[in-house]
N, C-alpha and C positions, 0 to 999 in steps of 0.2 A: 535754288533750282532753276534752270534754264526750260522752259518748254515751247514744244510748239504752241500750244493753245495762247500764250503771253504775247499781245498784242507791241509789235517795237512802235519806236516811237517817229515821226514822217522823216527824218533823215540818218535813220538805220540802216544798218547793211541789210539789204535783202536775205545775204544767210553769212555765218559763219564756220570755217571747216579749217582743217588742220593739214597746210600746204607739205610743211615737210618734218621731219625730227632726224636728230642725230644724236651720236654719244659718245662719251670716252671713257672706256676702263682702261687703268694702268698697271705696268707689270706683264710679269706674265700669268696664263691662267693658276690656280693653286686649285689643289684636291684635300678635301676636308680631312680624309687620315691620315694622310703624312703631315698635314698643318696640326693638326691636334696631337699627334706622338710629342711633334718638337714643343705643344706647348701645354702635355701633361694634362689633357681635358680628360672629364671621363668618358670613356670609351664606351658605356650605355646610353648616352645622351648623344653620341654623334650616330651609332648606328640607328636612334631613331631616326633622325632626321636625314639619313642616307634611304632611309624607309621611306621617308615621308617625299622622296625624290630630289633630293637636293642634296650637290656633290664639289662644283665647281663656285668658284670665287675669285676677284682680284681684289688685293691690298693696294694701298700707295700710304707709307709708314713717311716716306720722304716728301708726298706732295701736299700743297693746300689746297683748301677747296676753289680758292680764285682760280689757280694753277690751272684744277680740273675744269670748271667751267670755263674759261678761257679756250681750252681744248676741243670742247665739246661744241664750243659756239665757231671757232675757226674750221670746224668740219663741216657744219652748217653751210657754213657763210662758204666752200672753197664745193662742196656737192651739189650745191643746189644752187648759184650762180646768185648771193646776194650780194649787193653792197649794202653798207651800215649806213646808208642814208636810206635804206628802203625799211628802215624802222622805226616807228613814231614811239614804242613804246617797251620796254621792261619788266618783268615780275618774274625775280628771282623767288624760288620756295625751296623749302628743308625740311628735314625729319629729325636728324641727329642736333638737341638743342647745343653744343660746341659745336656743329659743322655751317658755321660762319666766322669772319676773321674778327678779331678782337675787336670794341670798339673804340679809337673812331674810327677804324676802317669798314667800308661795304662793300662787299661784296656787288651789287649790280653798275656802283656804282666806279669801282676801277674797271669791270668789262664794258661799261659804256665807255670807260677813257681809254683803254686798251684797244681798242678798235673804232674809234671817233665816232661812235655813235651819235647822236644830238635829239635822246628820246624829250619828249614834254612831260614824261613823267616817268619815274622811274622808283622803284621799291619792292616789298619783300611779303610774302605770308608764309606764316608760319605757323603751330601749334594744331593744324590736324593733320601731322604728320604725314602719312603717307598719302593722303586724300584733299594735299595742299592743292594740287594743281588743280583739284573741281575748284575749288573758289578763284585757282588763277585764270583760270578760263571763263568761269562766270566773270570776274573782273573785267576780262578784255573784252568781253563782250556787249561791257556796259560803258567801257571806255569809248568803243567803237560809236556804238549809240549816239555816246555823247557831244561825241567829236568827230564832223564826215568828213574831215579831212586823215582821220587813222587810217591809214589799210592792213598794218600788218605790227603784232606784238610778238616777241622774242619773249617764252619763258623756259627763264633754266633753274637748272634742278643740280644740287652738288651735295654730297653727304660723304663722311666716310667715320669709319670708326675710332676710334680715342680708347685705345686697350684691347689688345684681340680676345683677352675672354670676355669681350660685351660683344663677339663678333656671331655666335650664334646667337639664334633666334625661338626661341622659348624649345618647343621640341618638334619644330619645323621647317627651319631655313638657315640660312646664312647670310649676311650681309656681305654686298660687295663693297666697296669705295669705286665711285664713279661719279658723272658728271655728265647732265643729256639737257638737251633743246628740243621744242615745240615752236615751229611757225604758226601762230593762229591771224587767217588771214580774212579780209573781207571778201565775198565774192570768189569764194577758194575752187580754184578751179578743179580740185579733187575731188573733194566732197563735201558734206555739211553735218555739221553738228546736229542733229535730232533732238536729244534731251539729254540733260544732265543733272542726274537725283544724288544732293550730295545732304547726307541726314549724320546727324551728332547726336548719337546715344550715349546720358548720364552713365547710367546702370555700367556703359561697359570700359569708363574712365578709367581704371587699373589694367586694361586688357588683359592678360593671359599670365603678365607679370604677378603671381598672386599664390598664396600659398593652396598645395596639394588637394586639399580639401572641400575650396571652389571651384578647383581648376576646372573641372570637368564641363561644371555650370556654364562659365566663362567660355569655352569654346563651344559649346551649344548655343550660346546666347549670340558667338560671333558669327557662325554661318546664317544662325534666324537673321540678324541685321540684313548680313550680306543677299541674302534672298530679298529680303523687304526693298534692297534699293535695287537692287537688279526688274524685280517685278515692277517696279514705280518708273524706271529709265524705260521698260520694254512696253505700259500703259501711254508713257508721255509724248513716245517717238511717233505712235501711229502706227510702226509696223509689229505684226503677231510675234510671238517667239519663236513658234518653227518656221518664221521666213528667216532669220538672222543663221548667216554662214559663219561666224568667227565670231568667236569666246575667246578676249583676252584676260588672264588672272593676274594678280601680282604677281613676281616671280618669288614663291614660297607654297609650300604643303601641295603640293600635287595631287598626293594622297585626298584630301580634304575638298579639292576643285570637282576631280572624278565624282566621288559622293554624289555632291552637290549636284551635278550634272545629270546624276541617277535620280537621285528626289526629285528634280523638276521636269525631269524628262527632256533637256538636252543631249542629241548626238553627243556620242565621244568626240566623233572627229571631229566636231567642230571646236573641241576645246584644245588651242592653240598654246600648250605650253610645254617645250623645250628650250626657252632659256628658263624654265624654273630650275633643268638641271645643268643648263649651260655658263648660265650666267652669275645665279644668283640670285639675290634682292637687292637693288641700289635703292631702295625707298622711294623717294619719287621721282627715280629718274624710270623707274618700270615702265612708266606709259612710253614713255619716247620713246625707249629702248625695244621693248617690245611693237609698237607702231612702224619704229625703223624697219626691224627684221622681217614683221611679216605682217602687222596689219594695214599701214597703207597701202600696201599690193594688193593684198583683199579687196580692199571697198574698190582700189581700181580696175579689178577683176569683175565688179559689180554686185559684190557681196556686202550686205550690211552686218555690223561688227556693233559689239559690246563690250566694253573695256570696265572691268571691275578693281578696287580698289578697299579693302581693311588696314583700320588702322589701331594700333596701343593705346591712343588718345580719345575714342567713341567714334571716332568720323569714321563714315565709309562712303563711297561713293561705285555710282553707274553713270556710264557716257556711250552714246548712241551714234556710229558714223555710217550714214549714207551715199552713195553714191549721188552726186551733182546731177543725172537726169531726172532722181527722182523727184527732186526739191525745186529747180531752177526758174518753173511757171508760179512757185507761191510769193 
């Protein structure tokens, strides 16, 4: 966990914030009923999940995931005016355990060569799924710490499916195949990372994946989690709950975000999810994806924002973004 209260260490970055993000879905978009006619699913389990707000998806049957990350990182690099000498560092993460290339190929390791990167360090996390990126962010944050000559880490995100009947998502979502980037930058002139409550619950190790019988339990235990870190992000950051303007969810269960948003007494409008039915789920490429679309604009609007994160594996995480006048004197 990232907090404010955690003392850095004398040649720390005064803050860190999330300069920019990008992504790549490929294809073109696909609609859950006409993909499920052609591949024979049952037709109660997709109208759930058309229920549950989620409609829209992209395949890439022909791409890999370097392919996609590649993509995702030259949109980056070609919108936001980088060059790969303005990066010291790397942390590729996944959710789909095949959605990296065989080994001895790596993944972060041909997009540093594909674009002459020349990080000092460069590698992967993986196994809390969709809640990779809270540890890829604490990571660079400690990289940063560690090393004042860092200013700016590239983590990308690439997943896709291996079978399209593993392409929904229990009776909530759909997975897309995509590929997204996160600039996390020192002294980011956008905003500042506030807190970041990233907690791994045993009990919820089989997530949702699980016969009929616990099912129930199982998602009751997944929104309690999901409150626990949101309430721990929203204590750490400093700022109350009803100052926060933007709620971003993973892009899954709409249905379930709403709820939630009633039990805790968040505005609707503040809950910021239309690529749940736009997009999809890319696992972890959501944050980018979501931050691309509509929460960096937020916080540069001057609204502070909460980006939530469940995952199949126990991990869930909250991340707190601020706006840079509120932080820039600590």
């Amino acid at each position: 966990m990232i907090s404010n209260a955690s003392k850095p260490a004398a040649h720390a970055p005064a803050w860190i914030g999330i300069e920019a993000a990008a992504y790549h879905f490929p294809g073109e978009l696909q609609d859950i009923e006409a993909w499920a006619l052609r591949h024979n699913l049952p037709e109660a389990r997709v109208q759930a999940i058309i229920r549950s707000g989620c409609r829209h998806f992209h395949a890439a049957p022909d791409m890999d995931e370097v392919e996609l990350a590649c993509r995702a990182a030259a949109r980056l690099f070609d919108e936001h005016g980088l060059h790969p000498s303005d990066i010291g560092a790397v942390i590729h993460v996944h959710t789909q355990l095949f959605s990296v290339p065989a080994a001895p190929r790596s993944l972060p390791l041909e997009l540093v060569s594909r674009f002459g990167i020349r990080p000092f360090w460069a590698g992967s996390v993986n196994q809390l799924n969709c809640s990779s990126n809270a540890a890829a962010i604490g990571l660079a944050e400690t990289l940063m710490a560690s090393h004042a000559g860092l200013h700016h880490v590239l983590i990308v995100s690439a997943d896709r499916v291996y079978g399209e009947r593993f392409r929904l998502r229990q009776m909530s979502g759909i997975q897309s195949d995509g590929a997204a980037c996160l600039l996390v930058s020192r002294n980011c002139s956008r905003n500042r990372i506030g807190a970041l409550a990233l907690r791994n619950y045993g009990k919820w190790h089989q997530g949702s994946d699980t016969n009929a019988a616990v099912e129930r339990e199982m998602i009751n235990l997944e929104w309690h989690y999901t409150r626990k870190v949101m309430q721990q992000a929203v204590a750490d950051s400093g700022v109350p709950l009803q100052d926060y303007g933007c709620l971003l969810p993973h892009n899954s269960d709409h249905k379930g975000w709403k709820s939630i948003c009633n039990a805790m007494g968040i505005p609707q409008d503040i809950l910021r999810a239309d690529n749940i039915l736009q997009k999809g789920h890319a696992c972890c490429s959501d944050l980018a994806v979501n931050l691309a679309d509509i929460g960096l604009a937020e916080v540069d609007a001057g609204r502070h924002l909460i980006s939530v994160t469940q995952s199949n594996s126990g991990a869930f995480s909250a991340l707190t973004l601020h706006p840079v006048d509120r932080h820039d004197a600590h």
